[in-house]
N, C-alpha and C positions, 0 to 999 in steps of 0.2 A: 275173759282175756287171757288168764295163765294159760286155760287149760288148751285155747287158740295157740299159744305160742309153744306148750309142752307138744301138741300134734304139730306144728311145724321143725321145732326138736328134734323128733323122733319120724319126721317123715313120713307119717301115717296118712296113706290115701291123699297125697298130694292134688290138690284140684287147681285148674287153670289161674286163679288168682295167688296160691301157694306158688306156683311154678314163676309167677311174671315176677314174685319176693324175691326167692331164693337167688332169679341169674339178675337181678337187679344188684343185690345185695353183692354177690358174686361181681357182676362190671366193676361197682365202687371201689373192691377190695384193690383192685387191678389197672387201675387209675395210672399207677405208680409205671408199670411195664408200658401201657400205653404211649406214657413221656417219653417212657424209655427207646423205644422205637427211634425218637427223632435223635434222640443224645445221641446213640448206635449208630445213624448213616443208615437208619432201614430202607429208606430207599431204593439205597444198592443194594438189596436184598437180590440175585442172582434168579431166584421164582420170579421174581417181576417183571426183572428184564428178559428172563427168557417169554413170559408171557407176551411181552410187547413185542419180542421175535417172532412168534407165532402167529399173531395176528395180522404183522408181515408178510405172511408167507414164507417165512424160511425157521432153517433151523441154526444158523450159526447166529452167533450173539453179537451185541457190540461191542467193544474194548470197554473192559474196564481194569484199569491199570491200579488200582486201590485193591484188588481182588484177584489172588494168587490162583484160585483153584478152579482152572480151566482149562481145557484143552485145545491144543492151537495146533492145528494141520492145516496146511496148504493156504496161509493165510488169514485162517478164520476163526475164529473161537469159538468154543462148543462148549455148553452146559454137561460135564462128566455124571449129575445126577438123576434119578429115575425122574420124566417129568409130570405125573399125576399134579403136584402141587401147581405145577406154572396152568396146569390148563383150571386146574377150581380157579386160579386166581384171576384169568382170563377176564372172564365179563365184568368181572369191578375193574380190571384195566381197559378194557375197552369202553368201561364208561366213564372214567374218571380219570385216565390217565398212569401211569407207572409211581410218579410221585405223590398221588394221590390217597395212596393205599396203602392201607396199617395191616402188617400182615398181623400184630398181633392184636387185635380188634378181629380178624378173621381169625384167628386160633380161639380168642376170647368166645367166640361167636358157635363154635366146634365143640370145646369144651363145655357148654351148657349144652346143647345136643347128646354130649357125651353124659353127664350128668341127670341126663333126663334117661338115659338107655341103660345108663349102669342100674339106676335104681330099676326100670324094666326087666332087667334080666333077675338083680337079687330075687324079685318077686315074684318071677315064671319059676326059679332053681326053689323055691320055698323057703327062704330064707327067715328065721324069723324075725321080725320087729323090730325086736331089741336090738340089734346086733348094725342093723342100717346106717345110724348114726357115725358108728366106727367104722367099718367099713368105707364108708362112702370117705369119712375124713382122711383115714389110713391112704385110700389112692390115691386121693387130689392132691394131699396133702403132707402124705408121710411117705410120697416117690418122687424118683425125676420127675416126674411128668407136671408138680406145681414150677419147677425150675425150668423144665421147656418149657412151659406155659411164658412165661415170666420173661424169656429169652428168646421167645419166637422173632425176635426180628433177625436170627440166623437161621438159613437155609436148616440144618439140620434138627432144631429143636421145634421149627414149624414142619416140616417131614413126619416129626414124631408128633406131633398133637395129629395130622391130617392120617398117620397111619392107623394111630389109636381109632379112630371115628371110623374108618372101613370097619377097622376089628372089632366095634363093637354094633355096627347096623350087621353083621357078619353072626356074631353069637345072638344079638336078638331073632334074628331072621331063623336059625335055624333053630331057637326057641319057641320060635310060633309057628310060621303057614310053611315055613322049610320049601320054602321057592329055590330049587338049585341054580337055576340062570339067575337070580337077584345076587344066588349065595357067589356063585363065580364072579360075576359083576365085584363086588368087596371083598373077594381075595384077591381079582386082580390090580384093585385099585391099590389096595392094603401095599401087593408089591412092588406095584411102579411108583410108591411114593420112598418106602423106604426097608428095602431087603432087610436089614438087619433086625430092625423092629418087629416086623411081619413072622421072622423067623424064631423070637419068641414066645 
């Protein structure tokens, strides 16, 4: 049993029942953000409504008068952001509705993807062993990026988990079979989600 839990530890050769641990254990911790969502008004999450725009057919948005940062010409409001995120978000709006959907359950859901590809990449770069544990904690956990996580039910901090995940199917890809149309595919995703991100 230790020696099960010192290779869980140390992330060595993670196998499919490792991996269902680790984003298990990972949801629990995040429990807390998830609430957080509703306290927030994630609803009006501005990705959602634009997504419900879209599936509309159009592109201006509906009034939301609780929600400063919009662009209004000729009547109409317009989403000022890159919209990669509204269209992921698309088909859980189109099947559940705009109110329905936790964007930070969707970041939640990213960031294990994310966590499953960072450790892909340490492993293709040669990384050794020892060093995984910290590393891995150091991102998740010693950057923004546990704080957007935690705060994804604003536009900006969910941009930034949804950019992170381009950027990282982007560095695996060109770690492995180095497919350019895949690799273009996730730089362009990367920058219609969120230029600034993308840009470092």
């Amino acid at each position: 049993m230790m020696q099960y839990l010192r290779r869980l530890l140390l992330f060595q050769n993670p196998r499919p029942l490792d991996w269902a641990l680790y984003f298990g254990v990972f949801a629990v911790l995040h429990i807390p953000g998830i609430i957080n969502f509703y306290d927030n008004d994630g609803a009006n999450n501005a990705y959602l409504r634009f997504s419900e725009s879209l599936l509309q057919g159009h592109f201006s948005m509906p009034e939301m008068p609780a929600y400063d940062d919009m662009i209004f010409y000729q009547g109409q409001h317009y989403l000022p952001y890159p919209p990669f995120p509204s269209v992921l978000l698309a088909p859980f709006v189109a099947l559940f509705g705009y109110k329905a959907v936790n964007t930070v359950v969707i970041a939640l859901v990213l960031t294990c993807l994310n966590f499953f590809l960072f450790h892909r990449i340490l492993t293709k770069l040669k990384v050794e062993q020892k060093y995984f544990p910290w590393l891995i904690a150091a991102f998740f956990f010693g950057t923004g990026y546990w704080f957007a996580l935690f705060t994804s039910h604003a536009v900006y901090s969910f941009a930034h988990i949804t950019s992170c995940t381009c950027q990282f199917l982007l560095i695996n890809e060109l770690l492995g079979k180095k497919r350019w149309w895949l690799a273009g595919i996730y730089i362009g995703c990367s920058f219609l989600t969120r230029q600034f991100t993308f840009l470092y």
